[in-house]
C-alpha positions as CSV (number, residue, x, y, z in Angstrom):
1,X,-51.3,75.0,45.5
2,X,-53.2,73.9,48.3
3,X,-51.9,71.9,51.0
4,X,-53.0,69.6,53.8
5,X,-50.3,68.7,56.7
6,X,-51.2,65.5,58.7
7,X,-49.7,64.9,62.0
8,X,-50.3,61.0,63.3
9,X,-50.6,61.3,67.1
10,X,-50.4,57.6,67.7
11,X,-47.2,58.2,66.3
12,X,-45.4,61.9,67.3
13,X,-43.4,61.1,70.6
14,X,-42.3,64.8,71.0
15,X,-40.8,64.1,74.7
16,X,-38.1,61.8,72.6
17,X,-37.6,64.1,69.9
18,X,-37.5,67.2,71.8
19,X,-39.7,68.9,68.6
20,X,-37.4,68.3,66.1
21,X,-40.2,69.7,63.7
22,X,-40.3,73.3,65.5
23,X,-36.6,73.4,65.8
24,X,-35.5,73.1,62.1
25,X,-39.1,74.9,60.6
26,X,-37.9,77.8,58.5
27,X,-40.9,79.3,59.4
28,X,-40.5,79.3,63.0
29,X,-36.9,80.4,62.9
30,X,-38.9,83.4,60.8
31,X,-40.8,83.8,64.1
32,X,-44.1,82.9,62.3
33,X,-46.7,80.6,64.0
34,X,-45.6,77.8,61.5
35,X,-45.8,75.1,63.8
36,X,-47.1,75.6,67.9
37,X,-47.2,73.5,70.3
38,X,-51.2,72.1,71.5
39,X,-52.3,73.3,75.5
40,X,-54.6,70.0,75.0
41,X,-52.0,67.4,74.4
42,X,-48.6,69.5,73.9
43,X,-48.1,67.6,70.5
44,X,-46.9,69.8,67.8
45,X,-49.5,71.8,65.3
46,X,-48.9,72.9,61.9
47,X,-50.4,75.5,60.2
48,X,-51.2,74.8,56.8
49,X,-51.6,78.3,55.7
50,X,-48.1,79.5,56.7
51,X,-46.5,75.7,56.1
52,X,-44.2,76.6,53.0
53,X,-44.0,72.9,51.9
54,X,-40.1,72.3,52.7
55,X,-40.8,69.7,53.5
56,X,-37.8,70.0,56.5
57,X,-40.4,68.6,59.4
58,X,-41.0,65.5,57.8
59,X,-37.4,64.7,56.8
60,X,-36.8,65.3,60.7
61,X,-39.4,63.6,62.3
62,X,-37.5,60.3,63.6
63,X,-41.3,58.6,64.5
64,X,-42.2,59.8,60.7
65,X,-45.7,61.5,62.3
66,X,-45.6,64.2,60.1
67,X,-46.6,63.8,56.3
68,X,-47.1,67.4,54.0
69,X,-49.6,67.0,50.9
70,X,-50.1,69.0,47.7
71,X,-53.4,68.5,47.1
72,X,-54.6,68.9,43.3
73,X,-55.5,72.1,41.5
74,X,-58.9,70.6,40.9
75,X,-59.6,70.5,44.6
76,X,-61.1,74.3,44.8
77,X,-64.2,73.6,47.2
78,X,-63.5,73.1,50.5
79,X,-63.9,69.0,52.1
80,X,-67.1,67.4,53.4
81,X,-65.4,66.3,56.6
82,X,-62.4,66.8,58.4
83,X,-61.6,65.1,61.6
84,X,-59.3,67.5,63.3
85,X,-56.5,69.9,63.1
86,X,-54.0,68.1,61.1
87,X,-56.3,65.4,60.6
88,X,-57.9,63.3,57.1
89,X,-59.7,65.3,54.8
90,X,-62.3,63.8,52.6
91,X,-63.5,65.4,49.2
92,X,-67.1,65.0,47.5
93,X,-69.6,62.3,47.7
94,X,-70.7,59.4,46.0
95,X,-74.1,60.1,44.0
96,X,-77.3,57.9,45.2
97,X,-78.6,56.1,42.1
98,X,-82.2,54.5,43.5
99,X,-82.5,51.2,41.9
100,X,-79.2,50.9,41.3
101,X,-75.7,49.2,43.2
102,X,-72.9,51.9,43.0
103,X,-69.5,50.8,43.4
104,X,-66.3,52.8,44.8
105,X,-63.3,51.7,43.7
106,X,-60.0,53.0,45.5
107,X,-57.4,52.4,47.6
108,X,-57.7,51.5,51.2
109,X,-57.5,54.6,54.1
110,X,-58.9,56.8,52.0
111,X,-62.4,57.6,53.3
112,X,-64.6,55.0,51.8
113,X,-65.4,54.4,56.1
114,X,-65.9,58.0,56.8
115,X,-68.6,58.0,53.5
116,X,-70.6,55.3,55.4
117,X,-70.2,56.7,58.8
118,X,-71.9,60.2,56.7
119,X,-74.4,58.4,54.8
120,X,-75.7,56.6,58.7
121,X,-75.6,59.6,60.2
122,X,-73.1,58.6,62.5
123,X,-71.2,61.4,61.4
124,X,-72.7,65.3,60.4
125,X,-70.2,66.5,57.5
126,X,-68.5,69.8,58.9
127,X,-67.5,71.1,55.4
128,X,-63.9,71.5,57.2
129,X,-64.6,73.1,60.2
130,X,-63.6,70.5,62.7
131,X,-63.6,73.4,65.7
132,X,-67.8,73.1,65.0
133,X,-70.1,70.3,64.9
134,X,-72.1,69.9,62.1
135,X,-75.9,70.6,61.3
136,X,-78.4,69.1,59.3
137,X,-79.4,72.6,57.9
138,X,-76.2,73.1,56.8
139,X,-75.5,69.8,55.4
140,X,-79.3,69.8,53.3
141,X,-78.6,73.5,51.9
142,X,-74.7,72.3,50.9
143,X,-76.3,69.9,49.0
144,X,-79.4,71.6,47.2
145,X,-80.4,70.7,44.0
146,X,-79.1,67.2,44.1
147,X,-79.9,63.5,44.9
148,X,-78.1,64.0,48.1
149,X,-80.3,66.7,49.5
150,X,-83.4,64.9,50.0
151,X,-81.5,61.7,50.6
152,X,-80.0,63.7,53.8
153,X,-83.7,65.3,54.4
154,X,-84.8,61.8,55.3
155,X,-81.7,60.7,56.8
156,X,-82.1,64.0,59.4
157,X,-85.7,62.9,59.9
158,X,-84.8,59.0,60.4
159,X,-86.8,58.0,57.5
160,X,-84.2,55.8,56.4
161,X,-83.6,52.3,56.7
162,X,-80.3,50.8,56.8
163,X,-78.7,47.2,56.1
164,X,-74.9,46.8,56.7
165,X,-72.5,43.8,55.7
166,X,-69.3,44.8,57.6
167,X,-65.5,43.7,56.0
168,X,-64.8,41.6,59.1
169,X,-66.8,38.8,59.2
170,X,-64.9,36.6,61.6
171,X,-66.0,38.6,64.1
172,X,-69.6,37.6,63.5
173,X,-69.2,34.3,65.9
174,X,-68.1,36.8,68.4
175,X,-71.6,39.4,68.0
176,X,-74.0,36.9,67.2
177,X,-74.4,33.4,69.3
178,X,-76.9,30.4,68.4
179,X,-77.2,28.5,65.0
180,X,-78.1,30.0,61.0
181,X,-81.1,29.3,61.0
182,X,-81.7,31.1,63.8
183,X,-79.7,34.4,63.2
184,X,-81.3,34.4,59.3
185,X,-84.9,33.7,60.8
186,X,-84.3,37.1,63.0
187,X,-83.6,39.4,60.0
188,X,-85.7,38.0,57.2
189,X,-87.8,41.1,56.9
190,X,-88.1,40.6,53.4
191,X,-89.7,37.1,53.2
192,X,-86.6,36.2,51.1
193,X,-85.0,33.5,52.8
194,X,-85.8,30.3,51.1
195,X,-84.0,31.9,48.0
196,X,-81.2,34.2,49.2
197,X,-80.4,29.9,51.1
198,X,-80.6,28.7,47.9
199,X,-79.2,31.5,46.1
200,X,-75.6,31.4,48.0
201,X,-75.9,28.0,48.9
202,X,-76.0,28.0,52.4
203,X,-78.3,24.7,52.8
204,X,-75.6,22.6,54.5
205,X,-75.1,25.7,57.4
206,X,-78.5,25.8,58.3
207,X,-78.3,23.4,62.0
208,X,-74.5,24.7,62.4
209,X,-73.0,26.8,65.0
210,X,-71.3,30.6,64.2
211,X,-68.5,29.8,65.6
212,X,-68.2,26.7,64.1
213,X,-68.0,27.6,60.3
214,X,-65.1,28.9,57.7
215,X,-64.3,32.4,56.7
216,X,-66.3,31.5,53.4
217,X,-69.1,30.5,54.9
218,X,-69.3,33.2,57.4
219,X,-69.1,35.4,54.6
220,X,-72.1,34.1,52.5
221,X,-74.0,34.5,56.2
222,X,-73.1,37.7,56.6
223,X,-74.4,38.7,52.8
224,X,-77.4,36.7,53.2
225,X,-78.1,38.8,57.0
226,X,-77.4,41.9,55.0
227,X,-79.7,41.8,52.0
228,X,-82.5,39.5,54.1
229,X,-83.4,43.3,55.9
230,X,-86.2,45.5,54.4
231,X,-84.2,48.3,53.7
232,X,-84.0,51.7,51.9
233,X,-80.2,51.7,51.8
234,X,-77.9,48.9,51.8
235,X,-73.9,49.3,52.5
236,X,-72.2,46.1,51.3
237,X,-68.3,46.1,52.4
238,X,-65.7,43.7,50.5
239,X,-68.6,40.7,50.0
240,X,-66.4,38.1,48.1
241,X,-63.4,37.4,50.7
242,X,-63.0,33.9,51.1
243,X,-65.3,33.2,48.0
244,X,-64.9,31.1,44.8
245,X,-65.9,32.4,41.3
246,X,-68.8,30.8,41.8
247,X,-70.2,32.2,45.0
248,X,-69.1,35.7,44.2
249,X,-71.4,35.0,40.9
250,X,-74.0,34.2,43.3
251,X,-73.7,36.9,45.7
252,X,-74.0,38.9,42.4
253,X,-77.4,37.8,41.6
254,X,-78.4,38.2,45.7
255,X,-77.3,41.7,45.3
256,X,-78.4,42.5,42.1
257,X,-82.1,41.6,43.2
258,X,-81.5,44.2,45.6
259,X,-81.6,46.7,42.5
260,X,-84.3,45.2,40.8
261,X,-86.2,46.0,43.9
262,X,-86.0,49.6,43.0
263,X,-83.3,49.6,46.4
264,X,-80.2,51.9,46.8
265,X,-76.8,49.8,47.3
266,X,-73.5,51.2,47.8
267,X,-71.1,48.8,47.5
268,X,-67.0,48.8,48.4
269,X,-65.4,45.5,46.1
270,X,-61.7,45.1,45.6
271,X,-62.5,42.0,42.8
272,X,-62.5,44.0,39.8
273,X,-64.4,41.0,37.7
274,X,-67.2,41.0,40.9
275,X,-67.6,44.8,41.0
276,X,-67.9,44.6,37.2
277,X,-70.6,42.3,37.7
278,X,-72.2,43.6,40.2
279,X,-72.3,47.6,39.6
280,X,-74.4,50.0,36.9
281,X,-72.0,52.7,37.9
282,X,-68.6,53.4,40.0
283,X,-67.0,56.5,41.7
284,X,-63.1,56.0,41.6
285,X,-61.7,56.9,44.5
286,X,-58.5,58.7,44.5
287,X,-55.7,60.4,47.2
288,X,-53.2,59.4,50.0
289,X,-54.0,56.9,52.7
290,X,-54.3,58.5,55.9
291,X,-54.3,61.8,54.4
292,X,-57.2,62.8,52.0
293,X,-59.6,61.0,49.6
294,X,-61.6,62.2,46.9
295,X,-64.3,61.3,45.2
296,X,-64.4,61.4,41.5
297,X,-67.8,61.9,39.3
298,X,-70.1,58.7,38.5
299,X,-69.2,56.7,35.7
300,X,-70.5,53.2,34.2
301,X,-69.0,50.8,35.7
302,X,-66.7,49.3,32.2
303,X,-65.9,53.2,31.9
304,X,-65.2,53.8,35.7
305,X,-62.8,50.3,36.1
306,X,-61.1,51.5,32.6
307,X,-60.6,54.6,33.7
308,X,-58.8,53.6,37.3
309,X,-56.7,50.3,35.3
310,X,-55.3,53.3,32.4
311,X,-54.5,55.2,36.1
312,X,-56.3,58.8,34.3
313,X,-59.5,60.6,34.8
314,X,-60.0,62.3,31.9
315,X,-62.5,64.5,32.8
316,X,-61.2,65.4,35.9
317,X,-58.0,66.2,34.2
318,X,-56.1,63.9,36.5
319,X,-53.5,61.4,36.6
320,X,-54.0,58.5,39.4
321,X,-51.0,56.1,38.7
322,X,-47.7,56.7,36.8
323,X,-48.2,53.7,34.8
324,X,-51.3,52.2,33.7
325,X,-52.2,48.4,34.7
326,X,-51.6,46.3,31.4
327,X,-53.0,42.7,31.3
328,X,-50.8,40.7,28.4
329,X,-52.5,37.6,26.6
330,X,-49.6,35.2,26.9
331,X,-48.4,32.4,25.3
332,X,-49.1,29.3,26.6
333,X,-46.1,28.0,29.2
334,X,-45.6,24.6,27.3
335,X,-43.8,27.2,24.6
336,X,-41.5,28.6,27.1
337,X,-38.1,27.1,28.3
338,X,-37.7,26.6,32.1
339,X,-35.7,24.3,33.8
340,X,-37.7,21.7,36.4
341,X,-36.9,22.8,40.0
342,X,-39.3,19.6,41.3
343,X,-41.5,16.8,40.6
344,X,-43.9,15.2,42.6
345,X,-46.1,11.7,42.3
346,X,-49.7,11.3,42.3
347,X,-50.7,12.6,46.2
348,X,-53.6,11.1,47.7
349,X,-55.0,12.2,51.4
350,X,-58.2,10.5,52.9
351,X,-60.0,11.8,56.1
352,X,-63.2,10.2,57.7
353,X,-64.8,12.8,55.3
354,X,-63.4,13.7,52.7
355,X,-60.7,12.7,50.4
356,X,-58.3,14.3,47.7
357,X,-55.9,12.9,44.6
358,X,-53.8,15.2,43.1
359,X,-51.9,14.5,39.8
360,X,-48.5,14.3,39.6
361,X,-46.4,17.2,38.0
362,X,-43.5,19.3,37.8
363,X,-42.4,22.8,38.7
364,X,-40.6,24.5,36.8
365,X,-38.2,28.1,37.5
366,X,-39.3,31.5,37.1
367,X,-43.0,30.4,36.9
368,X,-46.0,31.6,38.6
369,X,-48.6,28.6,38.7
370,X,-52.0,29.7,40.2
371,X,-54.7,27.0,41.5
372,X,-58.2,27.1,41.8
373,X,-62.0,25.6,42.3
374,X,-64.6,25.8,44.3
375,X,-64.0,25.9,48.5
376,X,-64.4,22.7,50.3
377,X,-62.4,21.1,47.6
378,X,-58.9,20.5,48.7
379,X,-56.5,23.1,48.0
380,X,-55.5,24.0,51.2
381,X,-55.0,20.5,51.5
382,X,-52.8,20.4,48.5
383,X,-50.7,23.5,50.2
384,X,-50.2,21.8,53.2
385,X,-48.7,18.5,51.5
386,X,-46.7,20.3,49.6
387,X,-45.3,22.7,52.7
388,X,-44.6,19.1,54.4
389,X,-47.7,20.9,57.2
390,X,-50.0,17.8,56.7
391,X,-48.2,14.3,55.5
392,X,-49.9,12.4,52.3
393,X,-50.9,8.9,52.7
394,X,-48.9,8.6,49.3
395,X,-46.8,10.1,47.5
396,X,-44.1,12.5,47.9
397,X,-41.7,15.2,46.3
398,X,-39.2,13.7,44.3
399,X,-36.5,16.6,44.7
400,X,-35.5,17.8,48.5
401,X,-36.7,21.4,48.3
402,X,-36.7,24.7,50.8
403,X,-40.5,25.6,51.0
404,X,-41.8,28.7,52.1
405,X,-45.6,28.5,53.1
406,X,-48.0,30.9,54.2
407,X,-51.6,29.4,55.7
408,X,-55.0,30.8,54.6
409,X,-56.1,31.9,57.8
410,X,-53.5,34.1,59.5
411,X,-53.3,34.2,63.2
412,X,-50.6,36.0,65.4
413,X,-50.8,36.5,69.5
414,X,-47.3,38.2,68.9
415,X,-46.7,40.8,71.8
416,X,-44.6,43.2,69.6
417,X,-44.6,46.1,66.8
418,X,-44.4,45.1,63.0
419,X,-40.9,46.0,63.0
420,X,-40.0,43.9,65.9
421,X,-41.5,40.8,64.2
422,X,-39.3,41.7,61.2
423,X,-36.5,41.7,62.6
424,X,-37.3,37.9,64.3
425,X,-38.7,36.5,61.1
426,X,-38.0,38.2,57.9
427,X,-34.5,37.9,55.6
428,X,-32.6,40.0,55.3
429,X,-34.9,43.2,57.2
430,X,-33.1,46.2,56.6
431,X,-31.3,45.8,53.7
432,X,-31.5,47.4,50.6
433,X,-32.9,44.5,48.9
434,X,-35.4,43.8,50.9
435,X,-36.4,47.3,50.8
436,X,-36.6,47.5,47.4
437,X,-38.3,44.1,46.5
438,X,-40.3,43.9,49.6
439,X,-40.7,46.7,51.8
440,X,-41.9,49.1,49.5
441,X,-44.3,46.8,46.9
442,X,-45.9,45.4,50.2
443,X,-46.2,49.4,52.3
444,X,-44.5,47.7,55.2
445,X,-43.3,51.3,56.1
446,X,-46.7,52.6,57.1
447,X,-46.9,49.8,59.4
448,X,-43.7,49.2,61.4
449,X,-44.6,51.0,64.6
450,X,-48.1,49.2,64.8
451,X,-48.6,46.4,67.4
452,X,-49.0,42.8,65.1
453,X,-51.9,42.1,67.6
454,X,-53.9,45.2,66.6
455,X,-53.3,44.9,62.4
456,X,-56.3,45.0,60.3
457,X,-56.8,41.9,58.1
458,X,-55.2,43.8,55.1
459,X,-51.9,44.6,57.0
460,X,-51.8,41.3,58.4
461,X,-52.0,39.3,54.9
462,X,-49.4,41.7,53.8
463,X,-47.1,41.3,56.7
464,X,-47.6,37.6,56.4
465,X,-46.8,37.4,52.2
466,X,-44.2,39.7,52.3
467,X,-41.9,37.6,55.6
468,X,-43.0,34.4,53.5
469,X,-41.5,35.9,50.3
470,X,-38.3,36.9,52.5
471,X,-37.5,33.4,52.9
472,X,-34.3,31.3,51.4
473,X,-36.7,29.1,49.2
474,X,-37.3,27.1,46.2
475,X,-41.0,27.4,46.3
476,X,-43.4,30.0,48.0
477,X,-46.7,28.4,48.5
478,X,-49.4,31.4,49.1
479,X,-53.0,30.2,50.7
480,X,-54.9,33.5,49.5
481,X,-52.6,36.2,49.6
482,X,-55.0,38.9,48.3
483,X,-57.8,38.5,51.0
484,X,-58.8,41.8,52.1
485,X,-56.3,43.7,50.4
486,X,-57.4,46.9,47.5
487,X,-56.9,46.3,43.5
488,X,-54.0,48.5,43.8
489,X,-52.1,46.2,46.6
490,X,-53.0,43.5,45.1
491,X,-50.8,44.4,41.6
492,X,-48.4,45.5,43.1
493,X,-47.5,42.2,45.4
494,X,-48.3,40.2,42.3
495,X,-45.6,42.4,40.4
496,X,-43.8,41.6,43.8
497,X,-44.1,38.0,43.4
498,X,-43.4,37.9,39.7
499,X,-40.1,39.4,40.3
500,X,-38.9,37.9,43.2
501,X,-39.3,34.3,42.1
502,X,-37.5,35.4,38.0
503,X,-34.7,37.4,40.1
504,X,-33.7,33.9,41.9
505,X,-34.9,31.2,39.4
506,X,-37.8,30.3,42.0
507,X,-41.5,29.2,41.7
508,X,-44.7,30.2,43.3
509,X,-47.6,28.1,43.8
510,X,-50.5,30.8,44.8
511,X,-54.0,29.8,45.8
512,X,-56.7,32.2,45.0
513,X,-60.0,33.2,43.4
514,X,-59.8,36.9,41.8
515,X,-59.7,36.1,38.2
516,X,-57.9,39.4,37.5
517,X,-55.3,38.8,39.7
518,X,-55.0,35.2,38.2
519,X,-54.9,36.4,35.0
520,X,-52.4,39.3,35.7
521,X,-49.9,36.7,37.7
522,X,-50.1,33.2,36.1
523,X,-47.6,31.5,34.3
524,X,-49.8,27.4,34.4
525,X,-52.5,27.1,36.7
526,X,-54.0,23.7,38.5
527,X,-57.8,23.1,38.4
528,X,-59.4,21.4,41.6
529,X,-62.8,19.4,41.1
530,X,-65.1,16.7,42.6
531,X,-67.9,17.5,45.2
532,X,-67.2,20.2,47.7
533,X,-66.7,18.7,51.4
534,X,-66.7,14.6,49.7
535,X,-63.7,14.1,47.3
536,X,-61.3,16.7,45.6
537,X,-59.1,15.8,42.3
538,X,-56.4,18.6,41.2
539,X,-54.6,18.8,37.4
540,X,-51.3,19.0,37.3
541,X,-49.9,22.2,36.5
542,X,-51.0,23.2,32.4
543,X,-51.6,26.5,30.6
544,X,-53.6,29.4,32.1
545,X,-56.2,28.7,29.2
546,X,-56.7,25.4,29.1
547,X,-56.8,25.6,33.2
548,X,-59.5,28.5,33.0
549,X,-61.6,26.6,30.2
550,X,-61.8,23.6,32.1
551,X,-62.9,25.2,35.6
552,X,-65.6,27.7,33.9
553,X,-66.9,25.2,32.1
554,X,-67.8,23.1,35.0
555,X,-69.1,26.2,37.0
556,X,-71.1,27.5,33.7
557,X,-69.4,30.8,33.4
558,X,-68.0,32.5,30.5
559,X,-65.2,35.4,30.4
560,X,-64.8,37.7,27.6
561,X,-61.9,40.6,27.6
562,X,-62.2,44.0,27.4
563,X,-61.3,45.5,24.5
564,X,-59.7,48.3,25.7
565,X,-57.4,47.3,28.6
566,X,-57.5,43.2,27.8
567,X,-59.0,42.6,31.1
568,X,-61.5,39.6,32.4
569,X,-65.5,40.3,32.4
570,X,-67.9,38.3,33.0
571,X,-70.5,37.6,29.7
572,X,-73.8,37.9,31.4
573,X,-75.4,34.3,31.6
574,X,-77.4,33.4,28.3
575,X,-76.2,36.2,26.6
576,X,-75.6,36.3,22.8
577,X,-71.5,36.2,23.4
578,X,-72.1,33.3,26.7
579,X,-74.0,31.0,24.4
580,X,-71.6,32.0,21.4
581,X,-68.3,31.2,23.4
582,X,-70.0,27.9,25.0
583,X,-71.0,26.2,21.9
584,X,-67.3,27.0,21.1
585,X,-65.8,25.2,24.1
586,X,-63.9,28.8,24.8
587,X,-65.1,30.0,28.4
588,X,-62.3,32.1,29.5
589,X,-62.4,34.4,26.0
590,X,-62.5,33.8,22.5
591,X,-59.0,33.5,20.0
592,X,-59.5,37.0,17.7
């Protein structure tokens, strides 16, 4: 079997360790060249052709630098790219589909970023021979015979236009200065920007600063930047952070248009309902973060999601996940027994702008109770009152409770590692709990030698949910919690969640907008309506299903499930099933 050995330099500290991994090697004992030592940076260097697969070096490395992969059978061609010696390997391509959006669907750290930087040109694929830089002859012969090759042609010969909508769009304020309408008058090549305004709603932005406006909106900016360009090629990254359903239907249509246009999109989307929506076909992306990815053959998109939820590529022969992702149609909660942990009154909170009135309710143990609505309507505002971060004008929790809270926007000017801040602010860090409930469903031990201040947004959320969860409380509340995290993080924190809070006869209140992971978490959900930026009303607390009914049928959107793994899609607007389930009153899917 064919292995890969990666060697994290960031990490290896061989001055502290004194090469543990040469010392114990079999190999090296066997005087073999198993492991040497580098002239360029004296860290150690493994060679994968005389590695056995002990595995000994990585059960020794105290910095745990070293990681040994079996790679699978099916990998018989060498990769596209390889970085370095003991470096990430990535495997195949995704197909271009002109006039289509293609969607990869994958974990995070698996290559989907080394793809883009090939498909600009940033980077010439070496096939695996990092000692040599890469041609464009090579590259265009590797390729002969398929889309790619005269995709690459052009691409050598710069006849290829690009458009870009980068993951981090917070850091748009800090690139571009001046107002909207400004920035979106500079890119409109298309002549598009009346409707891609209207389109993702963007009217009220218009005279506004960058650096004056929300995640969300900065988002729908960055979208409308993107898809405003005349281009041949169009790389949208993670589009729908910070949106509600209805914006990411709307960035759907934006994009979409892009297709109809006879353009090429590639597009990376961790919202499996979105991607559905948004994609003809998918590539699932498989492998080991930080190690190797590969890129599996194009499927339709309901056949590609499918095939990554059951966690098996059939005709790759390949298993992804032990356990396939399985979406139950539950009761509704009013049928279930649960004591009360709290009730609250009727909240109300005014501002000079906007005001909100939430119902009163009652949370119960062992429950998961989602809420959602459009942005702009007062659920943050709803977390904070009931965190005790932000003081109602009336009303109040009747019980005394311990509340855990974690904001929407998360911030940290800690001067520290990951494992430095656990050990300030998380329960119970380091104990066998912890790493079984915590540690391990939230990857916290891939992180704990990084600095807090140089996280990625991902790691952040997930260092922020998982020292929230770690608290003593009666109630987590969680502002967004799957904000730039993959589908595959994002089950397993709400698997997490679910049994953290039925393990100690807790409740959750969670904030969020992917319908799957809604769907997959909630126990009762709370609707929030009114007039986005003016006045906000929220339910209390009632069954997934009548919750879902109520909000889709104000946003005019219709959900059916999938009749193979019982997960959300979207019904296509006007569609014979859309109309069908609207004359019904049954928006989030039809009784069988």
């Amino acid at each position: 079997m064919n292995r890969i050995a990666i060697l994290e330099k960031d990490k290896c500290q061989p001055k502290k360790c004194n090469y543990a991994c040469i010392n114990y090697c079999p190999g090296v004992r066997m005087d073999e060249d198993t492991i040497i030592i580098s002239e360029d940076d004296n860290k150690p260097v493994i060679s994968e052709e005389l590695c056995s697969g002990c595995g000994i070096c990585v059960n020794r490395c105290v910095f745990d630098a070293i990681n040994i992969i079996n790679l699978p059978e099916i990998l018989t061609e060498e990769p596209i790219h390889r970085y370095d010696v003991n470096s990430f390997e990535l495997f195949g391509m995704p197909t271009i589909e002109e006039g289509s959006v293609v969607g990869l669907l994958g974990p995070n750290g698996i290559g989907k970023s080394t793809i883009l930087n090939i498909l600009s040109g940033q980077i010439i694929p070496n096939f695996g021979d990092y000692t040599q830089e890469g041609s464009w002859d090579t590259v265009i012969d590797y390729f002969k015979g398929s889309k790619l090759q005269s995709y690459f042609k052009q691409l050598s010969n710069q006849e290829i236009r690009f458009a870009y909508k980068p993951q981090m769009v917070d850091l748009l304020p800090k690139v571009v200065k001046g107002e909207v309408q400004d920035l979106l008058k500079s890119v409109d090549e298309r002549n598009k920007m009346d409707e891609i305004i209207e389109t993702l709603e963007l009217e009220t932005t218009l005279n506004r600063k960058l650096d004056k406006l929300s995640g969300g909106e900065l988002q729908r900016i960055a979208i409308a930047a993107a898809v405003l360009r005349d281009a041949d090629f169009y790389y949208i990254d993670e589009p729908t952070s910070w949106l509600d359903v209805k914006q990411r239907l709307n960035t759907v249509k934006a994009i979409r248009q892009l297709a109809e246009e006879n353009r090429t999109v590639l597009l990376i989307e961790h919202d499996l309902a979105t991607l559905d929506a948004m994609s003809d076909y998918v590539h699932v992306m498989y492998g080991e973060e930080g190690g190797y990815g590969v890129v599996s053959k194009l499927r339709g998109v309901r056949v590609g999601i499918n095939a990554y939820i059951n966690g098996f590529l059939n005709e790759e022969n390949i298993r992804i996940r032990k356990q396939p992702i399985e979406f139950e149609i539950r009761p509704p909660s009013d049928l279930i027994d649960s004591e009360v942990i709290t009730k609250y009154t009727n909240f109300n909170k005014k501002y000079d702008n906007f005001e909100l009135e939430v119902d009163e309710g009652e949370i119960y143990q062992s429950q998961v109770i989602t809420a959602f609505g459009p942005n702009g309507i007062g659920k943050t505002t709803y977390a904070k009152m009931l965190a005790g971060v932000t003081k109602p004008d009336n009303g109040e929790v009747e019980e005394e409770i311990k509340i855990s809270y974690k904001p929407q926007y998360i911030q940290s000017d800690y001067d520290g590692s990951v494992q430095d801040f656990l050990y300030m602010h998380a329960e119970g860090y380091g104990t066998n709990v912890f790493n079984t409930d915590i540690s391990k469903p939230f990857d916290l031990e891939k992180i704990l030698d990084k600095q807090v201040s140089k996280l990625s947004g991902g790691e952040l959320q997930r260092l922020a949910t998982a020292v929230s969860l770690s608290q003593d409380a009666d109630v987590y509340v969680l502002d967004e919690p799957t904000a730039f995290l993959d589908v595959e993080q994002r089950l397993k924190i709400a698997k997490a969640i679910k049994h953290i809070i039925a393990r100690d006869d807790t409740s959750a209140i969670i904030i969020d907008h992917d319908i799957v992971f809604i769907d997959y978490i909630s126990d009762r959900a709370m609707v929030f309506y009114g007039n986005s930026g003016e006045k906000g009303h929220a339910t209390a607390p009632i069954n997934l299903r009548d919750a879902m009914n109520k909000f889709l049928s104000d946003v005019e959107i219709s959900f059916r499930r999938d009749k193979e793994t019982n997960r959300p899609r979207v019904n296509k607007k006007d569609s014979y099933l859309d109309r069908e389930q609207k004359e019904k009153g049954e928006y989030y899917y039809l009784e069988d």
